[in-house]
N, C-alpha and C positions, 0 to 999 in steps of 0.2 A: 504494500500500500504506500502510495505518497501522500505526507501533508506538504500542504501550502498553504503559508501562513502571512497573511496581511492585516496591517490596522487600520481600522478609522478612526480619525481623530486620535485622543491619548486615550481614550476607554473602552472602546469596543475592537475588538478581535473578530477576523472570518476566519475559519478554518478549514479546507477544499479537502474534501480527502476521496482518493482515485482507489481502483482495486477493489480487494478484496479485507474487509471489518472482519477480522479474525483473532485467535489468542495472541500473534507475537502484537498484530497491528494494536488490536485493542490496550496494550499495555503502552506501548507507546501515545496513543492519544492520552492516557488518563497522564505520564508521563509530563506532555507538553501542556494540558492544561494546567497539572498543579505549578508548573515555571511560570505560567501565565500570570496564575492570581496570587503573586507572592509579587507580581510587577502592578499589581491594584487595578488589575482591569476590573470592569464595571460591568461591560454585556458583553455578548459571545454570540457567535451564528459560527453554526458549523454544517456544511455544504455536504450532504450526503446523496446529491443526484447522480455523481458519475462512480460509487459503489455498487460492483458487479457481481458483489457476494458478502454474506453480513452471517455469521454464526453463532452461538447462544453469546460465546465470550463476546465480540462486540457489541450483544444487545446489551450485557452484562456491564460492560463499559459506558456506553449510552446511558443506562439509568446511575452508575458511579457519579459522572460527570455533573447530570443533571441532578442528582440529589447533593452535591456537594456544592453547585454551584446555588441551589437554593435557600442552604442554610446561611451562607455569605449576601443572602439577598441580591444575585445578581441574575440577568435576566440571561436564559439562551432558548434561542429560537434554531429550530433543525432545516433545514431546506431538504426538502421530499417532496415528489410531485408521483411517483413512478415506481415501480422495478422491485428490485431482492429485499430493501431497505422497508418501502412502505408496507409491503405483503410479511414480512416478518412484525414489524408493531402491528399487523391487523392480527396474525396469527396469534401472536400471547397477548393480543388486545391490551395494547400497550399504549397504541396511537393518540388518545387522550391524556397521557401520561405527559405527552411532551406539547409543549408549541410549535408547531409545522406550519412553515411553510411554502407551499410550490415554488417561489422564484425568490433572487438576490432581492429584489426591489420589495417585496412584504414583507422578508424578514428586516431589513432595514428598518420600514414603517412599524413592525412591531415592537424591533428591540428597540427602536427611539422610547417606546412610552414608558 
């Protein structure tokens, strides 16, 4: 898997990730988050449209992220429109767990609020 990782502004973080959401990947995302929020970032979007395969471990990482990212009070929106990613949160009915959604430019609009 690759991350690509860009900022907006000084508090929000996108996070692009290609590949396959697996046990080695999924350690490395939680990884680069926890270096993330030790730099005081604020919101997070993390781009899981061009993930071509997602297994228990990254969903396992997924909710890591997201519940660690909630107790700091910081907002992360997932971008999902599609593919192995959305049908895995439908499958362990997960999909309300997270804020999703379809394109760069909602998740934007959502993490601003």
């Amino acid at each position: 898997m690759e991350i690509k990782l860009s900022r907006n502004n000084d508090d929000m973080y996108l996070l692009e990730l290609s590949g396959s959401l697996d046990l080695y990947s999924a350690n490395q995302l939680k990884d680069l988050v926890m270096k993330i929020i030790s730099k005081k970032a604020e919101r997070f979007i993390i781009d899981l449209s061009k993930v071509d395969n997602v297994n228990s471990s990254g969903i396992g990482a997924l909710i890591f992220v997201s519940s660690t990212l909630k107790k700091l009070q910081c907002p992360l929106v997932i971008i999902v429109s599609e593919g192995p990613v959305l049908t895995a949160l439908e499958v362990t009915r997960l999909k309300n767990y997270f804020s999703i959604a379809p394109s760069l430019k909602e998740a934007l609009s959502m993490a601003a609020k």
